[in-house]
C-alpha positions in Angstrom: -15.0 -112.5 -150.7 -16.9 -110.6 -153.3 -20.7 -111.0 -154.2 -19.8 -112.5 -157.8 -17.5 -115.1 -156.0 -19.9 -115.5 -153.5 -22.5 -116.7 -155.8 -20.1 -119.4 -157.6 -19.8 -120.7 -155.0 -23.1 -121.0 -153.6 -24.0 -122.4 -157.4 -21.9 -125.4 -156.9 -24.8 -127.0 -154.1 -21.6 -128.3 -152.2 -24.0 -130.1 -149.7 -24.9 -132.5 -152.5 -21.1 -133.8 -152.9 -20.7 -135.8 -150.2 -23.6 -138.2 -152.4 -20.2 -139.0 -154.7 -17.1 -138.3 -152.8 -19.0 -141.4 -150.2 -18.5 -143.8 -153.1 -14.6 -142.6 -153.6 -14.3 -143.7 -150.1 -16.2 -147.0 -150.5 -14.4 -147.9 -153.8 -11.0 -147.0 -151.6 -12.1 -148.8 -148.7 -13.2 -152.2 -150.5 -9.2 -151.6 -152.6 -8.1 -151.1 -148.9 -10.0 -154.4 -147.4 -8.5 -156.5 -150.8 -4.8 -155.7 -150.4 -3.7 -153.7 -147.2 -2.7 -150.7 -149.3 -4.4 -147.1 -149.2 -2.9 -144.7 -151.4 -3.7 -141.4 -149.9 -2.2 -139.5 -153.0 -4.7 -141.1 -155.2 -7.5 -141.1 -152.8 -7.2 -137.4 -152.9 -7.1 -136.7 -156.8 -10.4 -139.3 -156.9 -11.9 -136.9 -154.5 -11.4 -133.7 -156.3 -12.1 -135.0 -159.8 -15.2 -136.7 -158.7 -16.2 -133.4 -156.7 -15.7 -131.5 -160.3 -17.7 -133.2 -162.5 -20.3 -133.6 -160.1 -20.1 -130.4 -159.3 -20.3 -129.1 -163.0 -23.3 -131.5 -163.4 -25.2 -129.6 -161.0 -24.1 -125.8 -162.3 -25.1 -127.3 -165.6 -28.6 -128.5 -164.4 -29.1 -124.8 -163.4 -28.0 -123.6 -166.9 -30.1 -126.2 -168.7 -33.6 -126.2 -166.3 -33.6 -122.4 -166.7 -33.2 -122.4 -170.7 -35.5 -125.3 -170.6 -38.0 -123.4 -168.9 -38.4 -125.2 -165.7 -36.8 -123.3 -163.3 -38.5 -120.4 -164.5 -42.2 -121.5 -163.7 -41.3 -123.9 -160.4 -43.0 -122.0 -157.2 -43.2 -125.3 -155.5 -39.2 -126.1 -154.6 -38.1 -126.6 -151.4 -34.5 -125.6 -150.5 -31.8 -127.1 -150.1 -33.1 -130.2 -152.2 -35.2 -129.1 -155.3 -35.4 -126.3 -157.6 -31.6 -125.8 -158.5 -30.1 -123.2 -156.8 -32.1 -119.7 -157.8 -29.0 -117.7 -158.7 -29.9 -117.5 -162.3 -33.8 -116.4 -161.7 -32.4 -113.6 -158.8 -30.1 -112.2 -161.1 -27.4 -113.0 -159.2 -25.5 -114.6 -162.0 -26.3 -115.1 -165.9 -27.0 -118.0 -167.8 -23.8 -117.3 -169.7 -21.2 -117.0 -166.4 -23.4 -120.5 -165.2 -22.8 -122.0 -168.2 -19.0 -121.6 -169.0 -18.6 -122.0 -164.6 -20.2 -125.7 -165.1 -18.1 -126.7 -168.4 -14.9 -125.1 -165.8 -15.8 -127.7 -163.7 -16.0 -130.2 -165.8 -12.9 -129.4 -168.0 -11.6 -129.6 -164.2 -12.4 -133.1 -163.8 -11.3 -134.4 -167.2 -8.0 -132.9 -166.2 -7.5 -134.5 -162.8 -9.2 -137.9 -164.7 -6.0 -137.5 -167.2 -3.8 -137.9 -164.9 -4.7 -140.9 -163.2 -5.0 -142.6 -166.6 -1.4 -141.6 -167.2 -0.7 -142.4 -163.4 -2.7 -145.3 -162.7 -3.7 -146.7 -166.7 -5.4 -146.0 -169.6 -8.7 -148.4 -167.9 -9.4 -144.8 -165.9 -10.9 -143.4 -169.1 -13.0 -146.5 -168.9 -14.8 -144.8 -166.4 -14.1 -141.0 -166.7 -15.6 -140.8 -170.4 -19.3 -141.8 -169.7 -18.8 -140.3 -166.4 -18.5 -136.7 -168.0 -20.5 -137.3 -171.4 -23.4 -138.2 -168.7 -22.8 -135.1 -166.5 -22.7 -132.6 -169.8 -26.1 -134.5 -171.5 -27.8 -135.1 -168.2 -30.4 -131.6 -168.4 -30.6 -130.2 -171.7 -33.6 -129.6 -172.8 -35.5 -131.8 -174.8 -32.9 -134.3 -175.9 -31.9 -134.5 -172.3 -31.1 -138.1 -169.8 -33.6 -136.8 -167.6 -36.2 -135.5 -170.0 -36.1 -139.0 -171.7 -36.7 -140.7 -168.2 -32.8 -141.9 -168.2 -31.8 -139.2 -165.3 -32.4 -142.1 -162.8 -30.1 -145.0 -164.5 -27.7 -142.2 -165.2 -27.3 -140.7 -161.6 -27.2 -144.4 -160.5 -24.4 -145.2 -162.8 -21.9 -142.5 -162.3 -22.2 -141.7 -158.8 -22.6 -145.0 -157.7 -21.1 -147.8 -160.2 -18.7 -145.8 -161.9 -17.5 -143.7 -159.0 -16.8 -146.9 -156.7 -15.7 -149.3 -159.3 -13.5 -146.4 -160.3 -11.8 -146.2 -157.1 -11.2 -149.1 -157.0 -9.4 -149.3 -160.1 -7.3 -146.4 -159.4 -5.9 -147.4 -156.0 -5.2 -151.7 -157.6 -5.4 -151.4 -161.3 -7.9 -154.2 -161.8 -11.2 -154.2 -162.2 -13.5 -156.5 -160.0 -17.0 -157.8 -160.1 -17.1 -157.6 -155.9 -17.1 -153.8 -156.7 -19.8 -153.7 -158.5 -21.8 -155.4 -156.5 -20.7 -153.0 -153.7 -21.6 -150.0 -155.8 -25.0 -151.2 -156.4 -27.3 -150.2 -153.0 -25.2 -147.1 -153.3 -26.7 -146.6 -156.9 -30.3 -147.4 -156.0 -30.5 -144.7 -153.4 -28.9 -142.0 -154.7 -31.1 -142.5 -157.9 -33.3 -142.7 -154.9 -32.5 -139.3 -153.8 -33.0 -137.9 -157.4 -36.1 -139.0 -157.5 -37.7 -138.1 -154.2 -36.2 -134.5 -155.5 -37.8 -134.3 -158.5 -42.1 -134.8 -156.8 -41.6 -130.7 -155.9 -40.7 -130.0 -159.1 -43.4 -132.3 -160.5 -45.8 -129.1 -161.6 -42.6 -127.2 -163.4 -41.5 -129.9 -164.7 -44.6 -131.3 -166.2 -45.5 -127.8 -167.5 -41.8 -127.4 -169.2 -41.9 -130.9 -170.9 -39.1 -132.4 -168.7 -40.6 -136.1 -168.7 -38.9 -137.7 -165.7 -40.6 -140.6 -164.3 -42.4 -138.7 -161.5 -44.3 -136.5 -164.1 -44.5 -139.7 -166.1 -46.3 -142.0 -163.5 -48.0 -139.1 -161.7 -47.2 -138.5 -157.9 -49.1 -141.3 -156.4 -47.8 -144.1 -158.2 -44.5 -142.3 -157.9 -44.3 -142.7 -154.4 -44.9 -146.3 -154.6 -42.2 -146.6 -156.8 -39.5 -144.8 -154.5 -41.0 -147.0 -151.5 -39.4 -150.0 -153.3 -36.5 -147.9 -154.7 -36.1 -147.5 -151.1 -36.3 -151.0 -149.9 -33.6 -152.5 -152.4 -31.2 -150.2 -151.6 -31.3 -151.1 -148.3 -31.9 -154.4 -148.3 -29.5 -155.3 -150.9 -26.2 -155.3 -148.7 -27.3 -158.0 -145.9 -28.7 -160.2 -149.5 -25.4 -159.8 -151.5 -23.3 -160.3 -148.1 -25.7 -163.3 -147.6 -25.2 -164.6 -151.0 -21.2 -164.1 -151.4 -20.8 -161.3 -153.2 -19.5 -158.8 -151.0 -17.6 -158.8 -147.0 -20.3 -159.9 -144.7 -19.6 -157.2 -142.9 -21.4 -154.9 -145.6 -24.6 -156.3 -144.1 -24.3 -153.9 -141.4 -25.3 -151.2 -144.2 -28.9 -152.7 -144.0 -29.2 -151.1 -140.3 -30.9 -148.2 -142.6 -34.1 -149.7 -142.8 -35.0 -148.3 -139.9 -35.2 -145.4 -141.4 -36.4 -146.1 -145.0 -40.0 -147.1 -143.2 -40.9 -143.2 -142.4 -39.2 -142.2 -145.4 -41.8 -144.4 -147.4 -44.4 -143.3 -145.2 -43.7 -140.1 -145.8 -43.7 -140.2 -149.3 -47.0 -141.8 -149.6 -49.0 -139.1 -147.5 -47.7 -135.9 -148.9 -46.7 -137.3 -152.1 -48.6 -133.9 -153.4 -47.6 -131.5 -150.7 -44.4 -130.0 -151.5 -43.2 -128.8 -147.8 -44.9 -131.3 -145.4 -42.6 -134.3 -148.1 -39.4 -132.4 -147.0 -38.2 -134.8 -144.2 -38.6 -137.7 -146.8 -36.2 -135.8 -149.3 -33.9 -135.0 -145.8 -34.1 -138.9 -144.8 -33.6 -140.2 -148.4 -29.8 -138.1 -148.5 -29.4 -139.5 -145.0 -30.3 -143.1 -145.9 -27.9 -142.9 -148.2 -24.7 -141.8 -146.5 -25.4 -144.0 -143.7 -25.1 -146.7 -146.2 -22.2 -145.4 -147.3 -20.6 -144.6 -144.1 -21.5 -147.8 -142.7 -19.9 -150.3 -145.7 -16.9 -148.3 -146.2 -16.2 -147.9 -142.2 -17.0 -151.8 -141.8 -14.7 -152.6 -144.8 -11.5 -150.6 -143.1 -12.3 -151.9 -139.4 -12.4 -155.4 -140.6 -9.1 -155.0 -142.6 -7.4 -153.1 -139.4 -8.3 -155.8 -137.5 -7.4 -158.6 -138.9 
């Protein structure tokens, strides 16, 4: 493989897909626990299309952060999780080949979301559209989701609402207010995961004029606020399961508390030290794929077994 190819893919922070291919299988699996039926063809084209545009959302964070300015001052990131992925800064690839790579991507997904609509019905575009518009606006400068504190409700809406409500649509052709209600602790924690990201970039950040909430409240009272980001996304699955609105056996899903505590504590000690709040960033993408694993696994058990 050459160097350029290399670096492409490298750019494309493939350890940060699972975060949305999890909620193509929970969508699937709550489709799966509903009527019997798992359409593997369909499965697998939700899988790649999602994996595009989130993939092109994160090349295009690169692009956008470094015109922005943000990548370009930002000595504190800590990597994997923060700081975008460097490539433009070492010279390994331009702005240019970043830029047209992320609108591939995207033009990628659009493609594959095409098809299901003419497949599955014209409701995909229901969720494709704000999906991509939300991926292409998330990081520009200025006018950006995340510069006008939106990145979190954003993040939360496509990789966790959209994606799973979206799978579900594909693989029964309705729409259902059970999958939303599943969708939602997998919203709050990957907004969670954002935003536990974004405390080492707080300095570059602040100093470009990207005006997320952690530059917004400040660190301290930052932390506080992903403590109870952190809480309701875990909690939520054993009160919705308690209260009707999802399988009881989602409340397995709320076994993660037990390691949301640390997390928080984390958090709240070296809220301001950029390598000593790594294992809360590590424990925040855990949190949520345990989540995830958990409510889609207990979903398909419960519909094998029965």
């Amino acid at each position: 493989m050459s160097t350029r190819a290399q670096a492409l893919l490298y750019e494309l922070r493939a350890a940060f897909l699972p975060a949305s291919l999890l909620a193509v299988f929970v969508g699937t699996a709550l489709a799966f626990y509903r009527t019997g039926r798992w359409h593997w063809p369909l499965f697998l084209a939700c899988i790649a299309g999602v994996a595009a545009v989130h993939a092109g959302a994160n090349v295009l964070n690169d692009y956008f952060d470094h015109i922005g300015g943000s990548d370009k001052v930002n000595t504190d990131f800590v990597r994997p999780f923060t700081g975008g992925s460097r490539l433009i800064q070492q010279g390994r690839l331009t702005p240019r080949e970043v830029r047209t790579f992320g609108l591939a991507l995207l033009g990628i997904g659009v493609a594959i979301g095409l098809g299901l609509a003419w497949r599955c019905g014209l409701g995909v575009l229901a969720f494709l559209a704000p999906a991509v518009a939300i991926a292409a606006a998330y990081s520009v400068p200025r006018v950006g989701l995340a510069t006008l504190g939106m990145g979190e409700i954003a993040v939360a809406l496509v990789f966790g609402v959209l994606t799973v409500m979206g799978s579900f649509y594909v693989q029964t052709g309705t729409v259902s207010g059970e999958a939303f209600f599943v969708s939602l602790p997998l919203a709050v924690l990957i907004a969670a995961v954002l935003f536990i990201n974004q405390f080492q970039d707080y300095a570059a950040d602040r100093a470009a004029g990207k005006r997320n909430w952690v530059v917004r409240l400040g660190r301290r009272r930052a932390a506080r606020v992903y403590a109870c980001m952190l809480a309701l996304g875990v909690l939520l699955p054993v009160v919705e399961a308690a209260a009707g609105l999802v399988p009881a056996q989602l409340a397995w899903a709320t076994l993660a508390a037990v390691l949301a505590y640390p997390a928080m504590v984390c958090a709240r000690r070296h809220c301001a030290e950029p390598v000593r709040l790594t294992p809360a960033n590590a424990l925040t993408v855990i949190i949520h794929a345990f989540v995830a694993v958990i409510a889609g696994s207990a979903l398909v058990i419960a519909r094998a077994t029965t």
